[in-house]
C-alpha positions as CSV (number, residue, x, y, z in Angstrom):
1,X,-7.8,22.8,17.1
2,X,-10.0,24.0,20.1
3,X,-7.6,26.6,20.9
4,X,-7.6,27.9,16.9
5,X,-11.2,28.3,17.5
6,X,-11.1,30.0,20.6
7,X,-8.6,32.6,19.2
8,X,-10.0,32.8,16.0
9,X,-13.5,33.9,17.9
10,X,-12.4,37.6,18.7
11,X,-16.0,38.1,20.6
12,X,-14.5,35.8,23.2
13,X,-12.5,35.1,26.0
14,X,-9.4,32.5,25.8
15,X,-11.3,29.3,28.3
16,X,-8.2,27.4,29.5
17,X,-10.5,24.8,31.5
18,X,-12.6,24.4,27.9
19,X,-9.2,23.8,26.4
20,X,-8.1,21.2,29.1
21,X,-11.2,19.5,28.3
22,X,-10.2,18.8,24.4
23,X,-6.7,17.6,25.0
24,X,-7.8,15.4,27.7
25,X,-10.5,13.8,25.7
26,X,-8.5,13.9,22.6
27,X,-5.9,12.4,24.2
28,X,-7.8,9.3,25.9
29,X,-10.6,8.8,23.5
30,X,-9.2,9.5,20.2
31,X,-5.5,9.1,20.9
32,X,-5.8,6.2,22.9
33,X,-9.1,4.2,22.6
34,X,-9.9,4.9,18.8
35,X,-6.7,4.4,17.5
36,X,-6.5,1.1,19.6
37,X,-9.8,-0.2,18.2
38,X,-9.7,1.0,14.4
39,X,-6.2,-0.3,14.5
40,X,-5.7,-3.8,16.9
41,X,-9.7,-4.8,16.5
42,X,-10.3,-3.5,12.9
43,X,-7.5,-5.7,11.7
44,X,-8.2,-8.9,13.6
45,X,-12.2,-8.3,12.0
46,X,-11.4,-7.1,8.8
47,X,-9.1,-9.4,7.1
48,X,-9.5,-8.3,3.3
49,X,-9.0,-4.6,4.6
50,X,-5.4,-4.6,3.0
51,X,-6.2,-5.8,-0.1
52,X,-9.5,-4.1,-0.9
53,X,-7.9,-0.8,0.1
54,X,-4.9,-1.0,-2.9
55,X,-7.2,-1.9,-5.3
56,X,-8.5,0.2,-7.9
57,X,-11.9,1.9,-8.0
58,X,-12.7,-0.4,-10.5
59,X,-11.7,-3.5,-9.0
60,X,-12.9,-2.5,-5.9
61,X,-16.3,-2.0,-6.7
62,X,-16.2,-5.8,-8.0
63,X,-14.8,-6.8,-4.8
64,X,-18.3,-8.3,-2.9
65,X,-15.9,-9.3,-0.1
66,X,-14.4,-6.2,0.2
67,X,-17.7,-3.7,0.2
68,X,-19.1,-6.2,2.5
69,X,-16.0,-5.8,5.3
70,X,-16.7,-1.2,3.7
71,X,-19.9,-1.6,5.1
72,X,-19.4,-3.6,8.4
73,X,-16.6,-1.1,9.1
74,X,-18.7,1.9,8.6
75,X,-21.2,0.1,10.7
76,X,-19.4,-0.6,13.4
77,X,-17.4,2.8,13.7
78,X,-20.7,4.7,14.0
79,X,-22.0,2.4,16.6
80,X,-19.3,3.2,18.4
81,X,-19.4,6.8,18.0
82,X,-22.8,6.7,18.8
83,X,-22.6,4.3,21.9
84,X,-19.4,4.9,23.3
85,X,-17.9,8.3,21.5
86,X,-21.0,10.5,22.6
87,X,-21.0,9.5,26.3
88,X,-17.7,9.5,27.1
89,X,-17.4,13.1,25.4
90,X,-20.5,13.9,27.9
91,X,-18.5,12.4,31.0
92,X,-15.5,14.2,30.3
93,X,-17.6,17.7,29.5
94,X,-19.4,16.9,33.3
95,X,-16.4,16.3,35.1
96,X,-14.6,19.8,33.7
97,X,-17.7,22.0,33.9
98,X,-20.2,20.1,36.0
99,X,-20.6,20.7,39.6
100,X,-20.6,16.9,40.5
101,X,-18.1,14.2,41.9
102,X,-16.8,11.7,39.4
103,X,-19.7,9.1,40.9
104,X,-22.4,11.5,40.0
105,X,-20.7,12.7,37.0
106,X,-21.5,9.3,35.3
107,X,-25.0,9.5,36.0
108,X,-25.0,13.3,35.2
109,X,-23.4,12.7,31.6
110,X,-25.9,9.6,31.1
111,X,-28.5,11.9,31.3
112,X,-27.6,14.7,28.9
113,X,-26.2,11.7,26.8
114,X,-29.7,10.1,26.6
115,X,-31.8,13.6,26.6
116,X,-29.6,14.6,23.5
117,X,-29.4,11.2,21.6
118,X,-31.8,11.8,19.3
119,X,-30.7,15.1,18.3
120,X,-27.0,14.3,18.4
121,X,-27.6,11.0,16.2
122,X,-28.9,12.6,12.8
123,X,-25.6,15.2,12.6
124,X,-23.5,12.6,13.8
125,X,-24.6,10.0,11.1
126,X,-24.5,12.3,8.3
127,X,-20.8,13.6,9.4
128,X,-19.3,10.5,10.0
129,X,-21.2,7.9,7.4
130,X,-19.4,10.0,4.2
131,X,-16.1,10.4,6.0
132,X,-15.8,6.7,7.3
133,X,-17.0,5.3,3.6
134,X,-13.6,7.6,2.4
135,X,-11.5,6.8,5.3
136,X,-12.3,3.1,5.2
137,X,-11.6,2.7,1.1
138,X,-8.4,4.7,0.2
139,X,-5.2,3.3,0.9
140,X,-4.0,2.3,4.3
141,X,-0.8,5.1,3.8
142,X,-2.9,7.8,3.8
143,X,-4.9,7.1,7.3
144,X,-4.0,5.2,10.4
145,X,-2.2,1.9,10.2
146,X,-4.2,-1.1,10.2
């Protein structure tokens, strides 16, 4: 995707290093870490997952057990995305473009993590509240197993 953008920005220059940066952190954090936790953890939490997601609209908006386990889901997914998603995207920016050792690179990224929280938080909430509600209600076939 990073690389669409890139070319598809004609006013600039093709950054491999930028590049490197997405697949690595796609690769550990979204390909490995969240699909590990919406996947093992989710299911082991969220027992009635299965069943509320194959229901009906209808019957799901009757299902108390269901929108209860909706909205512990949602919870929990932007917790993470807030606690653990924004500062390991801030480590992994620091180590490809920061002028730091990994040691100080945790410190480094803390930093820019907690001077941009409450800025990041607001677009972050608003992004990801709307699209977990959708992800976490349709039909386990049409997202990642769970």
């Amino acid at each position: 995707a990073d690389l669409m953008a890139q070319v598809s920005d004609s006013e600039s220059d093709f950054d491999l290093k930028r590049n490197l940066l997405f697949f690595a952190f796609g690769g550990a954090y979204l390909g490995a870490f969240q699909y590990w936790y919406q996947v093992n953890i989710f299911k082991r939490i969220f027992t009635a997952t299965e069943r509320f997601t194959s229901q009906s609209l209808e019957k799901k908006l009757k299902d108390t057990e269901g929108l209860i386990q909706l909205a512990m889901q949602i919870a929990l997914n932007l917790t993470i995305l807030s606690c653990v998603y924004l500062p390991t995207f801030y480590l992994f920016k620091a180590v490809f473009f920061g002028d730091c050792g990994l040691a100080s690179c945790f410190g480094e990224s803390w930093g820019t993590y907690t001077d941009n929280f409450e800025n990041d938080l607001a677009p972050l909430l608003k992004c990801w509240g709307p699209a977990d509600l959708l992800c976490f209600s349709v039909p386990l076939y049409l997202r990642i197993p769970i």
